[in-house]
C-alpha positions in Angstrom: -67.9 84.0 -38.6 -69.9 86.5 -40.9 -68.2 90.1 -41.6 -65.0 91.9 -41.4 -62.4 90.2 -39.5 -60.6 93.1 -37.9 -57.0 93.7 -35.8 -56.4 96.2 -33.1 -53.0 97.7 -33.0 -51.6 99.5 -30.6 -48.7 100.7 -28.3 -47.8 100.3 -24.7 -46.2 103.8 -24.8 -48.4 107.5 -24.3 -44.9 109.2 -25.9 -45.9 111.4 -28.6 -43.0 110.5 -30.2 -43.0 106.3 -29.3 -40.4 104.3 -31.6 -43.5 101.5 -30.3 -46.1 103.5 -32.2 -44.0 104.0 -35.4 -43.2 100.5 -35.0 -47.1 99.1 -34.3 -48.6 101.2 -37.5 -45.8 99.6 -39.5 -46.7 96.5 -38.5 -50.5 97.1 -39.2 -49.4 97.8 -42.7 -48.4 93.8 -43.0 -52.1 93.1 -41.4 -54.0 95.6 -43.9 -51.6 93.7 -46.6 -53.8 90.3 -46.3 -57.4 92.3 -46.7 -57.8 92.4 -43.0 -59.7 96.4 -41.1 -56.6 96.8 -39.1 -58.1 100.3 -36.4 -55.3 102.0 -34.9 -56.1 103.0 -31.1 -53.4 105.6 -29.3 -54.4 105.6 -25.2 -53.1 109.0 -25.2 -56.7 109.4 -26.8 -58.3 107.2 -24.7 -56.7 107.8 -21.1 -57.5 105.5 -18.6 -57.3 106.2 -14.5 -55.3 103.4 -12.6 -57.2 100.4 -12.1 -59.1 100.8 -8.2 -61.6 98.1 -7.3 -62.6 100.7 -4.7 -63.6 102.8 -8.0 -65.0 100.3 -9.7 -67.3 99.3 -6.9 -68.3 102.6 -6.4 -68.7 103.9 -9.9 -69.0 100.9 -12.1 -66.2 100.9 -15.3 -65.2 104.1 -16.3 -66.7 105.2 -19.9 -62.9 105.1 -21.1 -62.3 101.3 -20.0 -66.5 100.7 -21.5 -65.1 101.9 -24.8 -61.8 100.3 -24.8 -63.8 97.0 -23.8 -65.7 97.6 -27.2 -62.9 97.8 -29.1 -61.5 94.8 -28.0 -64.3 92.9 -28.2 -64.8 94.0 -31.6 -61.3 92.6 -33.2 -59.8 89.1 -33.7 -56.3 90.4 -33.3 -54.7 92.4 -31.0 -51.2 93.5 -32.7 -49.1 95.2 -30.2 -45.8 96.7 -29.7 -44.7 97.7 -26.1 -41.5 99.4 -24.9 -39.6 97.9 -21.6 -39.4 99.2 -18.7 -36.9 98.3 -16.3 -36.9 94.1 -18.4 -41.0 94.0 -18.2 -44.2 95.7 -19.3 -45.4 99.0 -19.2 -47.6 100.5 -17.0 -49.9 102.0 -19.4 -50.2 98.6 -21.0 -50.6 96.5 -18.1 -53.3 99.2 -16.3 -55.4 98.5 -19.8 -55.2 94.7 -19.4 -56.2 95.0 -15.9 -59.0 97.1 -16.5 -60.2 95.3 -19.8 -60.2 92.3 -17.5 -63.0 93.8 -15.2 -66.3 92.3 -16.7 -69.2 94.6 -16.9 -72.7 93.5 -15.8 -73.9 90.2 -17.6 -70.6 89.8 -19.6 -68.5 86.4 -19.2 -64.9 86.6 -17.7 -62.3 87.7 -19.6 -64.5 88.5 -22.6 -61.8 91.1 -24.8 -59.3 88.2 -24.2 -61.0 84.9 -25.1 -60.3 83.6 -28.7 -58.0 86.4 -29.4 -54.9 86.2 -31.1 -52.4 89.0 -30.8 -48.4 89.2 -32.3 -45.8 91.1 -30.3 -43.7 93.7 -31.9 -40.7 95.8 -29.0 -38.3 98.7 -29.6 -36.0 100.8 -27.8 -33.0 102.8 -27.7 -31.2 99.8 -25.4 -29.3 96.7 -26.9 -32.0 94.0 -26.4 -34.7 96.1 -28.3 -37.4 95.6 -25.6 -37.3 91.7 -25.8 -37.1 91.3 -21.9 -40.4 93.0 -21.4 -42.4 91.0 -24.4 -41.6 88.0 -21.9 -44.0 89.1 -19.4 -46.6 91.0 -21.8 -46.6 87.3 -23.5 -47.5 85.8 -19.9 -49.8 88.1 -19.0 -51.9 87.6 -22.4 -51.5 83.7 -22.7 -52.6 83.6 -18.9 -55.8 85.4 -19.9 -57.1 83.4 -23.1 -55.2 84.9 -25.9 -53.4 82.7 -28.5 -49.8 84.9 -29.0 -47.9 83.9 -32.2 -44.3 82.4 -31.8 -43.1 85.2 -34.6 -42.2 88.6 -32.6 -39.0 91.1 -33.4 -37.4 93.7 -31.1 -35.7 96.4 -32.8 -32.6 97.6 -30.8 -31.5 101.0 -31.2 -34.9 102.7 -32.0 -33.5 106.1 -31.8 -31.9 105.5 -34.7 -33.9 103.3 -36.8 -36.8 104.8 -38.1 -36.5 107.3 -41.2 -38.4 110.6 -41.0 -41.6 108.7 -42.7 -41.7 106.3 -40.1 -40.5 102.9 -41.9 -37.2 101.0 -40.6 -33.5 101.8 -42.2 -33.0 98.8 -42.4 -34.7 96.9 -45.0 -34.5 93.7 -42.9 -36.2 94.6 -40.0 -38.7 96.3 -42.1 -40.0 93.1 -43.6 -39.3 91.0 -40.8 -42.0 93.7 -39.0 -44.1 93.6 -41.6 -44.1 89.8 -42.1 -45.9 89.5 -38.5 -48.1 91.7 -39.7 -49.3 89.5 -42.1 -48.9 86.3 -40.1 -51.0 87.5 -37.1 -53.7 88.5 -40.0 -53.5 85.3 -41.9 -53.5 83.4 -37.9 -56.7 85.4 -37.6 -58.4 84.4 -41.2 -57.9 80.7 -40.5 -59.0 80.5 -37.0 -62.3 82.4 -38.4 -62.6 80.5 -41.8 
């Protein structure tokens, strides 16, 4: 493959102040560490309505899901870090999937999902970190094409583990987050090599 291979990373969470979007840029750090463009994309930036086929039919794709379908397509690696809600995924996150799904005229099925391969990052206040809900985001992405690594890390007690510059207290979880990082970018440089 000729130029820059490149990583999405994002959140499943809107929250200005999402443990998932301190955790996801952290993680990016570990991608940008193996020489991999890691973009960051917040949907609070890049808000989406809630998936209608009766809107889609009648409109086409919104120009928010157009560009978000860009960006996928763009990137090799999809590094994402998603709260749970009530043990599965968000609805922010699964509205994108669902919309990203829709192909736009002339474009094959499942296009921003085919090849990809994403790493799974969770936190939250609760006990489990989020690892319930990475189940079903893992499901959800296998299902449509994407190659998920094994590696993935749930931080329990996310109101508590982040310093005021945004890395973890502990100096475990810290490299174990930036380690996938770097694995989901080094996944991506062999599967383009």
């Amino acid at each position: 493959m000729s130029g820059t291979l490149k990583i999405i990373a994002f959140a499943g969470s809107a929250r200005e102040g999402s443990f998932n979007k301190k955790l996801v840029k952290l993680a990016a750090r570990g991608a940008s560490s193996e020489g991999l463009e890691v973009t960051y994309l917040d949907f609070r930036e890049l808000p989406l309505p809630l998936f209608d086929e009766d809107l889609e039919s009648r409109e086409g794709l919104p120009e928010n899901v157009l560009k978000l379908k860009s960006l996928l397509k763009e990137h090799q690696g999809f590094l994402i870090s998603c709260p749970e809600y009530n043990s599965s995924i968000t609805p922010l996150l699964k509205n994108a999937i669902d919309w990203a799904s829709r192909p736009a005229p002339d474009e094959p099925g499942l296009a921003c999902f085919r090849d990809k391969v994403a790493a799974l990052t969770a936190a939250s206040p609760g006990g489990l970190g989020g690892l319930r809900g990475l189940v079903h985001v893992r499901a959800i992405l296998e299902n449509i094409g994407v190659f998920v690594i094994p590696d993935q890390k749930a931080i329990p007690g996310a109101h508590e583990a982040f310093d005021e510059k945004g890395d973890l207290k502990d100096w475990k979880q810290q490299e174990a987050i930036l380690a996938i990082g770097a694995k989901l970018a080094r996944t991506v440089k062999k599967l383009h090599a």
